[in-house]
Backbone as JSON Lines, residues from 0, in Angstrom:
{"i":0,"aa":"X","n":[-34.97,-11.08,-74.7],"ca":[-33.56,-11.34,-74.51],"c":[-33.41,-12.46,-73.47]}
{"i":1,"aa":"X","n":[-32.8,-13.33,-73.87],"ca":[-32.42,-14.46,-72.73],"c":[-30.87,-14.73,-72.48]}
{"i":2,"aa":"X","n":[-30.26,-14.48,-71.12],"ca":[-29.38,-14.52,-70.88],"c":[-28.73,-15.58,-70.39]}
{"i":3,"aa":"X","n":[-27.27,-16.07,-70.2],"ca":[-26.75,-17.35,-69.84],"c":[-27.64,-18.22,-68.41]}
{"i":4,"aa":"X","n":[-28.09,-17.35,-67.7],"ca":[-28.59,-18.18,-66.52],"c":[-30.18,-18.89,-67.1]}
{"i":5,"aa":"X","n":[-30.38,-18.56,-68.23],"ca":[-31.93,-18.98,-69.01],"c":[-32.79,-18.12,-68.53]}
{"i":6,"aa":"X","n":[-32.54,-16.74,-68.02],"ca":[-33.51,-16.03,-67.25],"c":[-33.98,-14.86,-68.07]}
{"i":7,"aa":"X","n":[-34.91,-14.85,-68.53],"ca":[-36.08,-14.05,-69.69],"c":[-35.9,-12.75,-69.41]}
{"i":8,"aa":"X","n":[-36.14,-12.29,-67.88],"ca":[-36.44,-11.38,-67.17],"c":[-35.23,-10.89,-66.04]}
{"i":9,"aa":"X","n":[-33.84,-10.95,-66.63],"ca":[-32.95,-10.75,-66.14],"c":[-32.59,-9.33,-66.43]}
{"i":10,"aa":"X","n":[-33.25,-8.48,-66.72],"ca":[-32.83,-6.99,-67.47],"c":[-33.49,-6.12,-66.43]}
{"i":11,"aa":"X","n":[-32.93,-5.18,-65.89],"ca":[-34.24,-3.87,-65.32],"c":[-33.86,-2.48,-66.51]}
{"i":12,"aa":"X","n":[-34.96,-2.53,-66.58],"ca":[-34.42,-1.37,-67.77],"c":[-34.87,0.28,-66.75]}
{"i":13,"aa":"X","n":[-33.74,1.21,-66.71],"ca":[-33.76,1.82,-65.87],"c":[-33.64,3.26,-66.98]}
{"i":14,"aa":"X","n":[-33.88,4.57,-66.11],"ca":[-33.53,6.17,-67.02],"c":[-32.12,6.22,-65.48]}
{"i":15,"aa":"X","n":[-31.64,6.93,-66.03],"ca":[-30.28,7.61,-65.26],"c":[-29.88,9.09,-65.32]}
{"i":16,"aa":"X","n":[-29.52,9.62,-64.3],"ca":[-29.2,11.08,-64.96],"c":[-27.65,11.44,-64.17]}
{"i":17,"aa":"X","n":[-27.04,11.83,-65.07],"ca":[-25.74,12.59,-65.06],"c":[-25.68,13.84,-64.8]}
{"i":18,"aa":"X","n":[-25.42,14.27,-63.69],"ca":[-25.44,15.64,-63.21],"c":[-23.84,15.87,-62.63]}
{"i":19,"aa":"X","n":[-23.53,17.06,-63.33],"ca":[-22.04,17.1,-63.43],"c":[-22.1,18.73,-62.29]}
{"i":20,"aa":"X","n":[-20.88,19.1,-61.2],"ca":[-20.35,20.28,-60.92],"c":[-19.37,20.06,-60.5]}
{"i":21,"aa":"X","n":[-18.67,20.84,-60.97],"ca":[-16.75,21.11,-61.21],"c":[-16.68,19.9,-61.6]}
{"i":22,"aa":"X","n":[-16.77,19.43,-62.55],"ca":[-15.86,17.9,-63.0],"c":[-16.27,16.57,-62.07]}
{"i":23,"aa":"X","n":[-17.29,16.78,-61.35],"ca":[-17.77,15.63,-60.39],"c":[-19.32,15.4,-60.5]}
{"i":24,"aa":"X","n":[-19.62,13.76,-60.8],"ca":[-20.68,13.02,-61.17],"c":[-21.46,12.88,-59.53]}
{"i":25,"aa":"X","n":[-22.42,13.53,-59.63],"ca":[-23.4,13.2,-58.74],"c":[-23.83,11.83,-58.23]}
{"i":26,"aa":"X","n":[-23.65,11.47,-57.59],"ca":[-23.8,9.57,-57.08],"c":[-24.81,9.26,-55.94]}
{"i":27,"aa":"X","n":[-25.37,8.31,-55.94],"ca":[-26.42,8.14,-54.52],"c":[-25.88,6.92,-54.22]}
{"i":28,"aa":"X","n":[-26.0,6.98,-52.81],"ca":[-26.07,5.09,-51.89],"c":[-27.4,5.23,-51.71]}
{"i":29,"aa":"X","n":[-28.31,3.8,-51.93],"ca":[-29.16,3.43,-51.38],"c":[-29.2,3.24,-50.12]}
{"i":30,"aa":"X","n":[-30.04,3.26,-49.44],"ca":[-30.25,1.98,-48.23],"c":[-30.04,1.02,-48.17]}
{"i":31,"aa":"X","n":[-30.43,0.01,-49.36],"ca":[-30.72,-0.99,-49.43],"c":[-29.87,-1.99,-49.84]}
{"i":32,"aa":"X","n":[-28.42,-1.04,-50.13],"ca":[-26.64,-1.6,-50.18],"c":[-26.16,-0.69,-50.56]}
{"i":33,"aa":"X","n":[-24.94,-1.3,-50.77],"ca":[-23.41,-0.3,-50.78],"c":[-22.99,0.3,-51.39]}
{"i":34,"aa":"X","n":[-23.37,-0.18,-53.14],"ca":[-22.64,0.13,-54.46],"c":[-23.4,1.81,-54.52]}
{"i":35,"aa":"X","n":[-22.84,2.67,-55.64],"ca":[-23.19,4.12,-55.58],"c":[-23.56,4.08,-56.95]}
{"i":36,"aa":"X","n":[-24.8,4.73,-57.02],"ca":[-25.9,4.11,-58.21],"c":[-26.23,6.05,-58.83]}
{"i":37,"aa":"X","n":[-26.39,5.95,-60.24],"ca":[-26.7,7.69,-60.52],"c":[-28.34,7.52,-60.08]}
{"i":38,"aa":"X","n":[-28.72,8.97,-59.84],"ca":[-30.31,9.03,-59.55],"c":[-31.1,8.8,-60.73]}
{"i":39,"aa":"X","n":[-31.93,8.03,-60.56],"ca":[-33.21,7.87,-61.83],"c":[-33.81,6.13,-60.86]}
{"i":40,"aa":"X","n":[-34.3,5.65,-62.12],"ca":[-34.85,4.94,-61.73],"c":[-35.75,3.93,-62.7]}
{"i":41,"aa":"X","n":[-36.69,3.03,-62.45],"ca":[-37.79,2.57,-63.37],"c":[-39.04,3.29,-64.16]}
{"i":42,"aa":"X","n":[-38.79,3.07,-64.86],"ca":[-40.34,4.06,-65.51],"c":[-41.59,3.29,-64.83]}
{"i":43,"aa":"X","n":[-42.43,4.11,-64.44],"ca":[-43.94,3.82,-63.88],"c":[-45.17,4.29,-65.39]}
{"i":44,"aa":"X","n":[-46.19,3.49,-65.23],"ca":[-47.0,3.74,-65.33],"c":[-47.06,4.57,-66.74]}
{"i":45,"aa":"X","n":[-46.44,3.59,-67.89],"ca":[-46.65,4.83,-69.06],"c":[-45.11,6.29,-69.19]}
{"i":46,"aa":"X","n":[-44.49,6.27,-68.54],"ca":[-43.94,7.47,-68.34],"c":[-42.62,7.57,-69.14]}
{"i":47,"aa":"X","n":[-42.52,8.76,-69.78],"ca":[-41.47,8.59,-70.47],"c":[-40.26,8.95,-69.65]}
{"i":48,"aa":"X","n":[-38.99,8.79,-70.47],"ca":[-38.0,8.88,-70.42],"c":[-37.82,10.46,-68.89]}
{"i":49,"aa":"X","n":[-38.38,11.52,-69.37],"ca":[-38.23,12.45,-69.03],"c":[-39.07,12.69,-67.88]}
{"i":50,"aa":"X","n":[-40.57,11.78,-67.6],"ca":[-40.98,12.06,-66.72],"c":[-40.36,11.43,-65.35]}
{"i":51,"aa":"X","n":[-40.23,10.38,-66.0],"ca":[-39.13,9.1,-64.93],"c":[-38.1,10.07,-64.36]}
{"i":52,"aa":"X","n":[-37.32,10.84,-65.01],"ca":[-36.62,11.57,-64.59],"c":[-36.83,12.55,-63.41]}
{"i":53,"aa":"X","n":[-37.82,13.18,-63.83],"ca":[-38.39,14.45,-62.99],"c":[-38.89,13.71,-61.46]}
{"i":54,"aa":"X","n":[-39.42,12.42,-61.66],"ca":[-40.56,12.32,-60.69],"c":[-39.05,11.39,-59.83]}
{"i":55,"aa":"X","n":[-37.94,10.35,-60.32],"ca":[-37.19,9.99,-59.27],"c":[-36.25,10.99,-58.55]}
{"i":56,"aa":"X","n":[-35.82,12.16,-59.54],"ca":[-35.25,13.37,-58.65],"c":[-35.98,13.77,-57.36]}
{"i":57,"aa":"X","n":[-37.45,14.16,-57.35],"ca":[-37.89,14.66,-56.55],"c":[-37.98,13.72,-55.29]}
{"i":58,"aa":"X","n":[-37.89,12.38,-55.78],"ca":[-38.0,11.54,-54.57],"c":[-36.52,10.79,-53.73]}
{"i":59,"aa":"X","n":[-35.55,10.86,-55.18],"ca":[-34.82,10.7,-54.25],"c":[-33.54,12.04,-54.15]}
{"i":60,"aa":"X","n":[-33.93,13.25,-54.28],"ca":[-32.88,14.15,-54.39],"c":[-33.49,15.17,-53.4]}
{"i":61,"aa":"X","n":[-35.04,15.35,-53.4],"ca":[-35.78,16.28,-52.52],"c":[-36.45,17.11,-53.53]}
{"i":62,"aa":"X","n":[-37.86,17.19,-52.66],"ca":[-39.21,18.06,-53.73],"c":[-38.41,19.24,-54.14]}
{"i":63,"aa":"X","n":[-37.67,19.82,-53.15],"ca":[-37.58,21.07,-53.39],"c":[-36.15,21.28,-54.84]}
{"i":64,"aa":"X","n":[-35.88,20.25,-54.64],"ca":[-34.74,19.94,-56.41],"c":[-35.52,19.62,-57.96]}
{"i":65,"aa":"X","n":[-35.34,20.09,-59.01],"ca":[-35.65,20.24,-60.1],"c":[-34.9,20.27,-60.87]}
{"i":66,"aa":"X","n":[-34.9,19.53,-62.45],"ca":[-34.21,19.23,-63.39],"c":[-34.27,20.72,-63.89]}
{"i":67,"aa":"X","n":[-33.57,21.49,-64.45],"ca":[-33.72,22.22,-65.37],"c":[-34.19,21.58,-66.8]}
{"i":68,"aa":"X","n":[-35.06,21.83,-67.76],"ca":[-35.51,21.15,-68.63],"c":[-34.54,21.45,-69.51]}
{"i":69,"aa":"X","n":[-34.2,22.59,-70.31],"ca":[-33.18,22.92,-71.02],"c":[-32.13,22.15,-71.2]}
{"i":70,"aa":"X","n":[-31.36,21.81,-70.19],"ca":[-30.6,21.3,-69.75],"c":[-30.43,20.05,-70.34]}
{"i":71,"aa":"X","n":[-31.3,19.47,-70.48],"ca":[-31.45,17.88,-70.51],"c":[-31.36,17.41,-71.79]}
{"i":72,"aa":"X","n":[-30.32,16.35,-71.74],"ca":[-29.79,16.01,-73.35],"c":[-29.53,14.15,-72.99]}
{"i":73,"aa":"X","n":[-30.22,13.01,-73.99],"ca":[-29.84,12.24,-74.16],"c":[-27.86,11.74,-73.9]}
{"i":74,"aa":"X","n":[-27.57,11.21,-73.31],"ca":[-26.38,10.9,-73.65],"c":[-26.05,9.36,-74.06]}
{"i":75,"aa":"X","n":[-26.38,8.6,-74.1],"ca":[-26.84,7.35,-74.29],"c":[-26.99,6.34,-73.35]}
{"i":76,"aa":"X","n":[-26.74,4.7,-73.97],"ca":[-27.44,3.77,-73.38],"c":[-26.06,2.72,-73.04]}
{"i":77,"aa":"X","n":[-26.88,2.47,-71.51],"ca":[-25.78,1.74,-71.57],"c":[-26.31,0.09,-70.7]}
{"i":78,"aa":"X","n":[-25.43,-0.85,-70.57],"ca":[-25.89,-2.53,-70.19],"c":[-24.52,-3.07,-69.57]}
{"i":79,"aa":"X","n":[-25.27,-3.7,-68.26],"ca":[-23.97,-4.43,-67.71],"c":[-24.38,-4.98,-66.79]}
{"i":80,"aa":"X","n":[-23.73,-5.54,-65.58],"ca":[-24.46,-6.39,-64.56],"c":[-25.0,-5.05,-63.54]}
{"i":81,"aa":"X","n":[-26.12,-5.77,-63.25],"ca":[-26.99,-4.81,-62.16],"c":[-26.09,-4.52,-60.26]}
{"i":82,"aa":"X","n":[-26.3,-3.56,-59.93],"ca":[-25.93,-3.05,-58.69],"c":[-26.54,-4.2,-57.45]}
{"i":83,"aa":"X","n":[-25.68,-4.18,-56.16],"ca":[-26.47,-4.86,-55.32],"c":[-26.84,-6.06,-55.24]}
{"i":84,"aa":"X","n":[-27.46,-6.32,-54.72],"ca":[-27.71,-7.97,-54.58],"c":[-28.27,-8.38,-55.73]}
{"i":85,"aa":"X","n":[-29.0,-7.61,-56.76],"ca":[-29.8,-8.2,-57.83],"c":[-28.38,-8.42,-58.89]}
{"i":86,"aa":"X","n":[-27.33,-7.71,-59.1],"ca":[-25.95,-8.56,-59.36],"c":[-25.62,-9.2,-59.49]}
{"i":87,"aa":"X","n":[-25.18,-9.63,-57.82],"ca":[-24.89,-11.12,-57.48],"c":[-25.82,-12.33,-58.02]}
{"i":88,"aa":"X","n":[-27.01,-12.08,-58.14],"ca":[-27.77,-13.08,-58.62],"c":[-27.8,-12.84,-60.21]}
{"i":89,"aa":"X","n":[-26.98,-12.48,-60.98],"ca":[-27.09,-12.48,-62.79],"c":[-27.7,-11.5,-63.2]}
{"i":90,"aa":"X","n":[-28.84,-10.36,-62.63],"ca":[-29.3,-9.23,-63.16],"c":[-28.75,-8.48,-63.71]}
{"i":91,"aa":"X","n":[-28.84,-8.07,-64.85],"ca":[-28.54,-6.88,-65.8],"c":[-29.49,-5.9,-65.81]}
{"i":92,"aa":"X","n":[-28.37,-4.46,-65.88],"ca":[-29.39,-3.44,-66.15],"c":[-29.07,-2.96,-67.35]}
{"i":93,"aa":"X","n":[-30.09,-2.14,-68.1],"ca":[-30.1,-1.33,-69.22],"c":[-30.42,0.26,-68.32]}
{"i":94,"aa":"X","n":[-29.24,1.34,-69.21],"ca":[-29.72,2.73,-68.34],"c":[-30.06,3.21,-69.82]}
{"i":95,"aa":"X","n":[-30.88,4.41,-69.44],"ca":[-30.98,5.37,-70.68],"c":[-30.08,6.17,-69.65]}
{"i":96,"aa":"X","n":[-29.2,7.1,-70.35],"ca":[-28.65,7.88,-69.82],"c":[-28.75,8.97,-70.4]}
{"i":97,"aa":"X","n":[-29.24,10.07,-69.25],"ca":[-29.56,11.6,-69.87],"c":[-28.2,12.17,-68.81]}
{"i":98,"aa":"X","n":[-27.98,13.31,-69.7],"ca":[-27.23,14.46,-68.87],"c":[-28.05,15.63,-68.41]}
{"i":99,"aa":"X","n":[-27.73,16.25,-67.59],"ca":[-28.87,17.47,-67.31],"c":[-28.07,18.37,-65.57]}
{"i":100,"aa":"X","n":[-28.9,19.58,-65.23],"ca":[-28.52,20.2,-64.51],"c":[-29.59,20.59,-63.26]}
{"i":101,"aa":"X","n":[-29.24,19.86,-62.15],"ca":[-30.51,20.34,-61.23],"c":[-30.38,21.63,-60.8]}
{"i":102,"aa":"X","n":[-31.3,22.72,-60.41],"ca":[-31.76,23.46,-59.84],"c":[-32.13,22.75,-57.98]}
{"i":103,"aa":"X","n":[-30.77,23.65,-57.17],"ca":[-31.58,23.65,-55.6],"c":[-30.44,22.58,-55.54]}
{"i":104,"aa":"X","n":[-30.28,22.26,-54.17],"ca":[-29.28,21.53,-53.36],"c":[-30.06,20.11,-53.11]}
{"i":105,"aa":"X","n":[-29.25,18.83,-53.64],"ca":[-29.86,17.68,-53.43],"c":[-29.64,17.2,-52.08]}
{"i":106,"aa":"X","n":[-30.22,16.49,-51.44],"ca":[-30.04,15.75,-49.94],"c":[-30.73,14.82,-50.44]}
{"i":107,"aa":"X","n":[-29.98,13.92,-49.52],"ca":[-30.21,12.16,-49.46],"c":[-31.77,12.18,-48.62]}
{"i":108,"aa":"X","n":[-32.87,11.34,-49.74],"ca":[-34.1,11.25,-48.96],"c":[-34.19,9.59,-47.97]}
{"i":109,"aa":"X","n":[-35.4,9.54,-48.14],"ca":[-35.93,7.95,-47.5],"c":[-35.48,7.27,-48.21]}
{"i":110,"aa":"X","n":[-35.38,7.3,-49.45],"ca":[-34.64,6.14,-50.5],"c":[-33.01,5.99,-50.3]}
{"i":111,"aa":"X","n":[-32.68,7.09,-49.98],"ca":[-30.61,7.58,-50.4],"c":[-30.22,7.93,-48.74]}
{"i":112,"aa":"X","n":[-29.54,7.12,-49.01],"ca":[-28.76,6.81,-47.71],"c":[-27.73,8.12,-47.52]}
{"i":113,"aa":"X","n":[-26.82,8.15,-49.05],"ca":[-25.88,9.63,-48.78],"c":[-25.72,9.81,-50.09]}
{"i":114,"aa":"X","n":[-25.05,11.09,-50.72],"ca":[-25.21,11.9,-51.81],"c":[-23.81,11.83,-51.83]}
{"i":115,"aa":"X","n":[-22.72,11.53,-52.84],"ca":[-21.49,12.25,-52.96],"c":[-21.12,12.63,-54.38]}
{"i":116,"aa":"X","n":[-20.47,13.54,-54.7],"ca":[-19.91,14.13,-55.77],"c":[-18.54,13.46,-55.72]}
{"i":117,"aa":"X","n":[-18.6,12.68,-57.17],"ca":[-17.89,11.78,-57.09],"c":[-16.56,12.61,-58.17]}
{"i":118,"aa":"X","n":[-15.3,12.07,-58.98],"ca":[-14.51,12.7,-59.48],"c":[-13.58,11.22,-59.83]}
{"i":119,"aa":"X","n":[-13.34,10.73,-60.66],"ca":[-12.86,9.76,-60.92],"c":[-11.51,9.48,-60.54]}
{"i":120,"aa":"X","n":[-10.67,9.11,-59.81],"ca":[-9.51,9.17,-59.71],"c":[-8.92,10.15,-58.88]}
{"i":121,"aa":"X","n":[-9.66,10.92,-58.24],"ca":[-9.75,11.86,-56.79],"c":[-9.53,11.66,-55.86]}
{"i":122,"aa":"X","n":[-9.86,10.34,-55.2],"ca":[-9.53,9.74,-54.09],"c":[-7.8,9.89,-53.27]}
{"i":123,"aa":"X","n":[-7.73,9.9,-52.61],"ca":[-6.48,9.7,-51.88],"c":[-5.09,8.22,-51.83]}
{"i":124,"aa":"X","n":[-6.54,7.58,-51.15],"ca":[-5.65,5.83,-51.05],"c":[-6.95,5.14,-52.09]}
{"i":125,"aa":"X","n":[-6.21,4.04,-52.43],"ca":[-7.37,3.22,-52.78],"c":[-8.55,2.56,-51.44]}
{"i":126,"aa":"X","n":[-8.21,2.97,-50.68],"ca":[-8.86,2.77,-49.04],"c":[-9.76,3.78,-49.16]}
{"i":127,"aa":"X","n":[-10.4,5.05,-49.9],"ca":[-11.0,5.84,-50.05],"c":[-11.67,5.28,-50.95]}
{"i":128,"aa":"X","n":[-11.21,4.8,-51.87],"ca":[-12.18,4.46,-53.52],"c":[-13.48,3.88,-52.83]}
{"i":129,"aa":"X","n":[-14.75,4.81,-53.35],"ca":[-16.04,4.32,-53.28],"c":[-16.34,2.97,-53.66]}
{"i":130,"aa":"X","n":[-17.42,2.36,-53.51],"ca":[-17.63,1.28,-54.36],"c":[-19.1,1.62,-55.46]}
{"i":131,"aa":"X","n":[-18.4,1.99,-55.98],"ca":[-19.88,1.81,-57.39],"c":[-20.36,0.81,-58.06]}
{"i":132,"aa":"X","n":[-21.5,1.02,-58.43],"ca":[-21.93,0.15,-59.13],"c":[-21.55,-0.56,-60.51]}
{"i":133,"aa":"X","n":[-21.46,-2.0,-61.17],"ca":[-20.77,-2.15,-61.91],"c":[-21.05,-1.29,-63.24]}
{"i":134,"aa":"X","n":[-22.2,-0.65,-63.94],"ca":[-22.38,0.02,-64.58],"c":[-22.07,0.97,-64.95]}
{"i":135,"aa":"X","n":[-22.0,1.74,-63.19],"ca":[-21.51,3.12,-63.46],"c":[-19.91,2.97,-63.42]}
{"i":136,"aa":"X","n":[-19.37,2.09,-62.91],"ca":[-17.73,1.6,-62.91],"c":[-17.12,1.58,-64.23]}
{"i":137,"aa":"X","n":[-17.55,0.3,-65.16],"ca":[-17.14,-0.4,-66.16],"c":[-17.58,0.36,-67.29]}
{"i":138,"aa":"X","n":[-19.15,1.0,-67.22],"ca":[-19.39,1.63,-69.06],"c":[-19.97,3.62,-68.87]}
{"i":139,"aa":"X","n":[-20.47,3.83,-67.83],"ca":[-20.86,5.5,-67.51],"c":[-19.73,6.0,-67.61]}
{"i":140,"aa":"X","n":[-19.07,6.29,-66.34],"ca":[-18.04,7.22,-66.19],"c":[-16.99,6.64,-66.78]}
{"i":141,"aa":"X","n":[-16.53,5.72,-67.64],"ca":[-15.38,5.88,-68.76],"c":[-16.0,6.6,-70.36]}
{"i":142,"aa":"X","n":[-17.37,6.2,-70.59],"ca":[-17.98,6.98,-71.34],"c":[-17.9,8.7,-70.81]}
{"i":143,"aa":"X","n":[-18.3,9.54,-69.63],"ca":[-18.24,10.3,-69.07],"c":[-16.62,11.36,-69.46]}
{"i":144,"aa":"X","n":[-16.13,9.93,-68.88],"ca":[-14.47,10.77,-68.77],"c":[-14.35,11.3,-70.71]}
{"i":145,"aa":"X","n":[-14.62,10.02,-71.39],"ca":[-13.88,10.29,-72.68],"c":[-14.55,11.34,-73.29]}
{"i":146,"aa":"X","n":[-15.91,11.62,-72.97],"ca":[-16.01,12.71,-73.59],"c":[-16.51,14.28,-73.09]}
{"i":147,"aa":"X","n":[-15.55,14.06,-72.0],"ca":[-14.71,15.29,-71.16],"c":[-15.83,16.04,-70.33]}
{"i":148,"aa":"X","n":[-17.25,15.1,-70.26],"ca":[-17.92,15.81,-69.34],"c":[-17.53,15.77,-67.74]}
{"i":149,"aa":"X","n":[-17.18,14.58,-67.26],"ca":[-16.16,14.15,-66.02],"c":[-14.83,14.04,-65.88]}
{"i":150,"aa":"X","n":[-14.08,15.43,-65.15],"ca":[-12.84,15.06,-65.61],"c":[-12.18,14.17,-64.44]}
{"i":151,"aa":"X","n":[-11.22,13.45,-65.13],"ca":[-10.5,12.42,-64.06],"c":[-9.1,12.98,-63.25]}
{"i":152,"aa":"X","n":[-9.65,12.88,-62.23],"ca":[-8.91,13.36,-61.17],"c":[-7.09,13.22,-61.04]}
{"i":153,"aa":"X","n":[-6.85,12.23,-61.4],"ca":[-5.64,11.24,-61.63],"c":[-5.13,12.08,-62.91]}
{"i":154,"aa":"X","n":[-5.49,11.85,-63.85],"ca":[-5.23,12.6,-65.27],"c":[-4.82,14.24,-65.22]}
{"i":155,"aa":"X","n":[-5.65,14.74,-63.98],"ca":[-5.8,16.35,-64.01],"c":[-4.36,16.73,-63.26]}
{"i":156,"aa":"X","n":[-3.97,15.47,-61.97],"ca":[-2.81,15.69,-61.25],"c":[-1.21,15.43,-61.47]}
{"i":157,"aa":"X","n":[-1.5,14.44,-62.88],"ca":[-0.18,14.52,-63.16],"c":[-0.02,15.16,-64.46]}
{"i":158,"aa":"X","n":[-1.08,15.82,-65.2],"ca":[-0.25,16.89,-65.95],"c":[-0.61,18.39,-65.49]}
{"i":159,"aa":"X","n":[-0.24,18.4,-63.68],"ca":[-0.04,19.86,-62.95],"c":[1.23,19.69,-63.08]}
């Protein structure tokens, strides 16, 4: 694939996981910037879809957190400009996106700066609105919302 900047290698192709409680998408900050990125990561070394999964939870959610396997269902794929500084410079990511349910309380490791349970349209002021990543902004969580695994906060309050 070659993209407008002529750059071959403008793609990170990444796994993602969607972990939903009460109607709120699990989100990480890096360290390494601002935007709020779902947990997963690059495949290493041969690894599928599912191991990628297992092995970036534990590193960036904590050993003692585990995917439930059951749990875990394809939800699809998604492409858009990459998070962070690799962004700003034309990077695109590709996510596989799985849904699934951890087992055990996640905390922010050496990689994750902070953990929030996010809720689309929850916020207070727009002075609250997180900043996410363009991926998870523009194609996840409107995929998410529409098919009612994330419910939107905004939506839930004006038909109380």
């Amino acid at each position: 694939m070659t993209f407008e900047n002529g750059n071959k290698s403008a793609m990170f192709d990444k796994v993602g996981l969607a972990t939903v409680r009460d109607g709120r998408l699990l989100l990480c900050r890096p360290h390494a910037y601002e935007d709020l990125i779902l947990p997963g990561g690059i495949r290493e070394n041969g690894e599928d879809d599912i191991a990628c999964l297992r092995r970036e939870v534990a590193e960036e959610l904590g050993p003692e957190v585990y995917l439930e396997d059951a749990s875990l269902a394809f939800f699809g794929e998604f492409d858009d400009i990459a998070g962070g500084p690799a962004g700003v410079h034309g990077k695109r990511v590709n996510i596989r996106l799985y849904r699934g349910t951890l087992v055990g309380t996640p905390r922010a490791s050496d990689e994750i700066r902070d953990l929030i349970w996010y809720q689309p349209g929850g916020q207070v002021t727009p002075h609250a609105q997180p900043k996410l990543s363009p991926i998870v902004r523009n194609k996840i969580i409107p995929a998410l919302v529409a098919a009612g695994v994330v419910v939107d906060g905004a939506e839930a309050s004006e038909t109380s």
